[in-house]
C-alpha positions as CSV (number, residue, x, y, z in Angstrom):
1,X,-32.2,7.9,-2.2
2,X,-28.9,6.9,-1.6
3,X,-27.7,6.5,3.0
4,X,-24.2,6.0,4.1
5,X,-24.1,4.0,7.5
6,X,-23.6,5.5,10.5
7,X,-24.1,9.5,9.0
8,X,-26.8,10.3,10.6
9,X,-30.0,12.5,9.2
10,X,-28.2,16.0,9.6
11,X,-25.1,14.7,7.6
12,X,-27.8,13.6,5.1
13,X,-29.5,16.9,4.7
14,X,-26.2,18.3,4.4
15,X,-25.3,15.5,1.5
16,X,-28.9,16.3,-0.6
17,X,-28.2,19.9,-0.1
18,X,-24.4,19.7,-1.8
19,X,-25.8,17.3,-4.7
20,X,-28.5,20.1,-5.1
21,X,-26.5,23.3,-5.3
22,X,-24.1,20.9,-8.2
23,X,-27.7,20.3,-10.2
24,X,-28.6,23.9,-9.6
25,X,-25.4,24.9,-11.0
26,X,-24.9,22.4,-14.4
27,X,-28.3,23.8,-15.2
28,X,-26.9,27.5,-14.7
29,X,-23.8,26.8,-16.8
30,X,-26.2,25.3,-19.2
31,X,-27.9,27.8,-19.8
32,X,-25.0,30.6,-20.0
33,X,-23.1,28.4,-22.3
34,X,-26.0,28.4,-24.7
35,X,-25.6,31.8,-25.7
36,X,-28.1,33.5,-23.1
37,X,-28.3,36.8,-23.6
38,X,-25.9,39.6,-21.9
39,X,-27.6,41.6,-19.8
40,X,-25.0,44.8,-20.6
41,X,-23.7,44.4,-24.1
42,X,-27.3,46.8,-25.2
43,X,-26.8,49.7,-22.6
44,X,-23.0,49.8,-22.9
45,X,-22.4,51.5,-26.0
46,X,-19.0,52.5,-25.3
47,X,-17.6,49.2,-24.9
48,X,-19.3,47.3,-27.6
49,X,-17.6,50.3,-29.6
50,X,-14.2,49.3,-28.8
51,X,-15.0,45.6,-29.9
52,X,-16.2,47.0,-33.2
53,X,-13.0,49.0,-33.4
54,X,-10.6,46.4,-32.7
55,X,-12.1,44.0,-34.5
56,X,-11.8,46.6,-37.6
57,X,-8.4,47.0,-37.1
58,X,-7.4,43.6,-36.5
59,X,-9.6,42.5,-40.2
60,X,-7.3,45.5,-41.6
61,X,-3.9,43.5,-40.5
62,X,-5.6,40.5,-42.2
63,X,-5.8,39.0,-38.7
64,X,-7.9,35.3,-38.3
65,X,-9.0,36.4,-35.0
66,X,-11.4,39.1,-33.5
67,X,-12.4,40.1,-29.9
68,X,-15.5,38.6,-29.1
69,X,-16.0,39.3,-25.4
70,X,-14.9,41.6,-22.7
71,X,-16.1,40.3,-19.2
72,X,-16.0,42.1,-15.9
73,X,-14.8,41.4,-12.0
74,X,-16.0,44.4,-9.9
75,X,-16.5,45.6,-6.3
76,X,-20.3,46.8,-7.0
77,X,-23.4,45.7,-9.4
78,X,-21.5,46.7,-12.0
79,X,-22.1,45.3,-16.0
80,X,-20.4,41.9,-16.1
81,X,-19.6,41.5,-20.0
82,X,-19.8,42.9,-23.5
83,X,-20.0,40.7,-26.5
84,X,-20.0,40.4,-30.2
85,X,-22.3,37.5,-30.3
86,X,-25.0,35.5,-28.3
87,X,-23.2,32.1,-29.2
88,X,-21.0,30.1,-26.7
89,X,-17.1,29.9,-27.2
90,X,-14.6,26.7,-26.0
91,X,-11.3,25.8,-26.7
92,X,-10.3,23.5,-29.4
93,X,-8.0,20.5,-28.2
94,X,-5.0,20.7,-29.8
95,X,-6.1,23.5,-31.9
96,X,-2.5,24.0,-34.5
97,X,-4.0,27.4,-35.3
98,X,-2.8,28.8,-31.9
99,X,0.0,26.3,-31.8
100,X,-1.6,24.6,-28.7
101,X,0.1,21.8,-27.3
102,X,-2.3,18.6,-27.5
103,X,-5.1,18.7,-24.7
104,X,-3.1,21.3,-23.3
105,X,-3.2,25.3,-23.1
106,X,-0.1,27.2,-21.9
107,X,-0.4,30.4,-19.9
108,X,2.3,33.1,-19.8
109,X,3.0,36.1,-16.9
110,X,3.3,39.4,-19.2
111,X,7.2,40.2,-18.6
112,X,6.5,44.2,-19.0
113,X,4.7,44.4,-15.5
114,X,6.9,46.8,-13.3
115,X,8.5,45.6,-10.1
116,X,5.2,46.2,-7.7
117,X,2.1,46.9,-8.3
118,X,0.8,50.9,-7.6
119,X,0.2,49.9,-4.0
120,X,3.3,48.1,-3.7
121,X,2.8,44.0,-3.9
122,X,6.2,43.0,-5.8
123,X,6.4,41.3,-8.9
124,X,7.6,38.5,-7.3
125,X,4.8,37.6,-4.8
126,X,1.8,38.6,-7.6
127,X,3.7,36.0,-9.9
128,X,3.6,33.2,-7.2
129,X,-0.2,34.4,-5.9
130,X,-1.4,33.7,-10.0
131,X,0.7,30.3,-10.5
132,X,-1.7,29.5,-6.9
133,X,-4.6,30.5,-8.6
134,X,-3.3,28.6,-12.3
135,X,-2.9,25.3,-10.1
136,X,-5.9,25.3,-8.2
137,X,-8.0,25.1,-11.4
138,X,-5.3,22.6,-12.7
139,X,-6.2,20.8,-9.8
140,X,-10.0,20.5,-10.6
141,X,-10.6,16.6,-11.8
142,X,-12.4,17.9,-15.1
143,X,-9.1,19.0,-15.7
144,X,-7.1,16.0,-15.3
145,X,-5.7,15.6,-18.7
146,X,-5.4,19.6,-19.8
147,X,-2.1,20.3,-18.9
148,X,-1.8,24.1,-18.3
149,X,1.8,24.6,-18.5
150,X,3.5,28.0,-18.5
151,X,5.6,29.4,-20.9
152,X,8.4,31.7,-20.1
153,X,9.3,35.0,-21.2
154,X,9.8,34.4,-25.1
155,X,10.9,38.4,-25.8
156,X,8.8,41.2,-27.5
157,X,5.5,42.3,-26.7
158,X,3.2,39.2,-25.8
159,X,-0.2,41.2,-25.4
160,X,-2.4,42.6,-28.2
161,X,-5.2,44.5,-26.4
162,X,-3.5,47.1,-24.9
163,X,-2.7,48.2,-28.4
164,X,-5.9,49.0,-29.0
165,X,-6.2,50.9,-26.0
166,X,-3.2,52.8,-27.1
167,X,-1.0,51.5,-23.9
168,X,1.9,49.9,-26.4
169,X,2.8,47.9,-29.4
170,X,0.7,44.8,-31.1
171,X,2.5,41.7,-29.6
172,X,2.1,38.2,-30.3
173,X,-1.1,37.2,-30.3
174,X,-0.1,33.5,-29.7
175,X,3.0,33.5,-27.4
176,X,0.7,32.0,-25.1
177,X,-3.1,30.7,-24.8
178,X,-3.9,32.7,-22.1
179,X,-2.1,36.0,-21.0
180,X,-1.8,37.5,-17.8
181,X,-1.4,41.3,-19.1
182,X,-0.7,42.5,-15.5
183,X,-1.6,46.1,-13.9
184,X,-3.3,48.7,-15.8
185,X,-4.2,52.3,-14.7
186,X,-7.7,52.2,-14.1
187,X,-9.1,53.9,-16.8
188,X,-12.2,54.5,-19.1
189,X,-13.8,52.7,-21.4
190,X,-12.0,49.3,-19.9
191,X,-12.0,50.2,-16.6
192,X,-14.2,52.4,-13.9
193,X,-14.3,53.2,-10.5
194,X,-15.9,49.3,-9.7
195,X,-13.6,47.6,-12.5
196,X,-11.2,45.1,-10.5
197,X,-10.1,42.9,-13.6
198,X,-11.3,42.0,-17.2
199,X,-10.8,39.1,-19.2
200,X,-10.8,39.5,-23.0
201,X,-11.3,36.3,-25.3
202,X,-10.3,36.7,-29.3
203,X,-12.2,34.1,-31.2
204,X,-10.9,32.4,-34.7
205,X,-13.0,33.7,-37.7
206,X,-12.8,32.4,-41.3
207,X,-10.6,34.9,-43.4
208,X,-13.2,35.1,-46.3
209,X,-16.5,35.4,-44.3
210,X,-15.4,37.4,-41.0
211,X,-17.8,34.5,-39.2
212,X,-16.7,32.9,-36.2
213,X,-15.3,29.1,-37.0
214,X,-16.3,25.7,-35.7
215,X,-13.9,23.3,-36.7
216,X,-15.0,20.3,-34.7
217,X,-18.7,21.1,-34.7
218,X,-19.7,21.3,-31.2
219,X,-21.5,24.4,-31.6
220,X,-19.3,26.6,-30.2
221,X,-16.9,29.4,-31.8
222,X,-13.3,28.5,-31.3
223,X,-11.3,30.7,-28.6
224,X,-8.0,31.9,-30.1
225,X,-6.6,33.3,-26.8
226,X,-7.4,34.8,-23.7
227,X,-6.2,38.1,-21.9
228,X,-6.4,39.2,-18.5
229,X,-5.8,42.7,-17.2
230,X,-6.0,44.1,-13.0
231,X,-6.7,47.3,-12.2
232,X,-4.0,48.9,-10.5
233,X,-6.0,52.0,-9.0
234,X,-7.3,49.5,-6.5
235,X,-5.2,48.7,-3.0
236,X,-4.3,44.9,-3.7
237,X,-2.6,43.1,-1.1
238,X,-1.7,39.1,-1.0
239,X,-3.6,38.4,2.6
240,X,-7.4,38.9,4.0
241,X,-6.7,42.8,4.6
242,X,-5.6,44.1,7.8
243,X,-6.9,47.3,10.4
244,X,-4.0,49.4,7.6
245,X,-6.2,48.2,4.5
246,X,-9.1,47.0,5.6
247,X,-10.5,46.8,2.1
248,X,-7.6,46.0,-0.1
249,X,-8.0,43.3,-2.7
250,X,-6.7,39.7,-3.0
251,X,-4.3,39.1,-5.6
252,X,-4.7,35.6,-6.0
253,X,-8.5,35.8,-5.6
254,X,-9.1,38.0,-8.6
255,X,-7.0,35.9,-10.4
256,X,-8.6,32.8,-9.6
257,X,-11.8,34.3,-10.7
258,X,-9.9,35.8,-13.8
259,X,-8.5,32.2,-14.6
260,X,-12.3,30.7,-14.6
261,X,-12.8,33.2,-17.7
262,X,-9.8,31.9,-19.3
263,X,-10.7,28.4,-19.1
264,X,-14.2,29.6,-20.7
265,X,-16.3,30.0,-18.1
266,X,-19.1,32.7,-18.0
267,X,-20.5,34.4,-14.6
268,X,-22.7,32.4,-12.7
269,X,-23.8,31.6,-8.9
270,X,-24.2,34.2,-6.1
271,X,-21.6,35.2,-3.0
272,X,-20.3,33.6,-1.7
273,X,-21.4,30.5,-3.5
274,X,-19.3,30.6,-6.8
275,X,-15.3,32.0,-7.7
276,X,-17.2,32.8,-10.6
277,X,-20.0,35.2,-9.2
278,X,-19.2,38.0,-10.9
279,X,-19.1,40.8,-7.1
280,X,-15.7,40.0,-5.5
281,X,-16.5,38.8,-2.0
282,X,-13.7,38.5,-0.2
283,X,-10.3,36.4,-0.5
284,X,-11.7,33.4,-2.0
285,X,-8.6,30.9,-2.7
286,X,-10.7,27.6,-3.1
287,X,-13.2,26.5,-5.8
288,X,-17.2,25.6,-4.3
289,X,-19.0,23.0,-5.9
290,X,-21.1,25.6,-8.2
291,X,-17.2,25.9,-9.9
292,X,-16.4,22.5,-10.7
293,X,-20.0,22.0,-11.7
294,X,-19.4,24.6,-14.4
295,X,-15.7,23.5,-15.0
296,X,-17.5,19.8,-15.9
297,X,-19.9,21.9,-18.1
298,X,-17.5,23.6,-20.2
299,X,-14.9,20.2,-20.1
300,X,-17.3,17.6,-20.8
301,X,-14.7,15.5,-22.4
302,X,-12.1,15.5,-19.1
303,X,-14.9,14.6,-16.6
């Protein structure tokens, strides 16, 4: 066991406690990156029918990628994800197929959003408050070399799921790795009454099987692109609520969370000891230790 002189025993404690809670959590992240079991995707019928009608439609278009999961932020116990399969799913460096810069993904703010969301945050602040919540992950040391670089408005439609939700027209699947779709109405089957935010990740298939692909072997099925959606039945604000909206919701914390999903990272950890529990807890604007942990996990070739 390791002492630094002049901390005394209490900082010590403190120390073995932190180094812990990081060995508790690669183990955690180990364990949900190895395909464990959803805990939803059996019970929630509904949802798992939308995946099987997407992915129909999108093998009728002749598409190479299908929607593999659907994963939840909510204000209750509510389900946390829906998926196709039990296997894990990374990004490919440098992947061509989704046009990816290499080592780097790119991340683009849907230009369709309105000018406020329903309870009245503009456009403008929500924009900066999900750039915050790009750059504090950016800022993670696993993430060192993976530049996340935003692209700008490139014209047309730049989300796809929505079309299958009937809200608009099939955009451009890769106009950016990950998509920040903006606010929804809170509907059935994506969203209920508990729904803050989802994050849904299209994998690459081969065209002749339908199966998932692995193109450099690691074991995991290849993301094609990620999309994030909010809620906009909920009272979102950009502070830690007030005596007027006591409960309101943090932009940039949902989207921090949200962001941990687009990198590839599952649910894991317990309030308020992870972004990444799945129960929002509060205005959370940092990453704990349980986060990088996983980050490191899901990067292993940036630590």
């Amino acid at each position: 066991m390791t002492t630094i002189e002049g901390v005394g025993k209490p900082m010590h404690k403190r120390a073995a406690l932190a180094l812990f809670r990081v060995s508790v959590a690669v183990a955690m992240v180990a364990i949900l990156t190895a395909g464990a079991p959803s805990a939803t995707a059996a019970d929630d019928g509904a949802l798992l029918s939308v995946l099987a009608a997407t992915n129909l439609d999108l093998k009728a278009m002749w598409m190479d990628i299908r929607l593999e999961s659907l994963e939840f932020y909510t204000v209750g116990q509510g389900r946390s994800e829906v998926r196709v399969h039990q296997l894990p799913f990374r990004w490919v460096p440098g992947d061509a197929r989704r046009q990816a810069s290499p080592q780097g993904l790119s991340f683009l703010l849907d230009p369709s959003w309105g000018e406020a969301t329903a309870s009245g945050v503009p456009r403008s602040a929500v924009e900066s408050a999900i750039r915050r919540a790009v750059a504090t992950w950016g800022a993670d040391g696993c993430l060192s070399d993976v530049a996340l670089a935003e692209r700008k408005d490139v014209g047309g439609d730049v989300t796809v799921t929505d079309y299958f939700l009937g809200r608009g027209p099939f955009g451009d699947p890769f106009a950016a790795d990950i998509v920040f779709g903006g606010w929804i109405d809170g509907e059935p089957p994506l969203f209920h009454s508990d729904t803050l935010a989802v994050s849904a990740t299209y994998v690459f298939v081969d065209r002749a099987t339908g199966e998932p692909t692995d193109v450099d072997r690691d074991g995991h099925m290849d993301v094609a692109l990620s999309e994030i959606y909010f809620n906009d039945a909920f009272d979102w604000n950009l502070g830690f609520g007030s005596d007027d909206a006591p409960t309101a919701i943090d932009v940039e914390a949902a989207a921090l969370h949200e962001m941990g999903h687009a990198l590839a990272l599952g649910h894991f950890g317990l309030p308020p000891e992870a972004v990444m529990n799945p129960v929002y807890d509060g205005p959370r604007r940092h990453l704990e230790p349980i986060d990088h942990a996983g980050l490191c996990t899901v990067w292993p070739a940036h630590k």
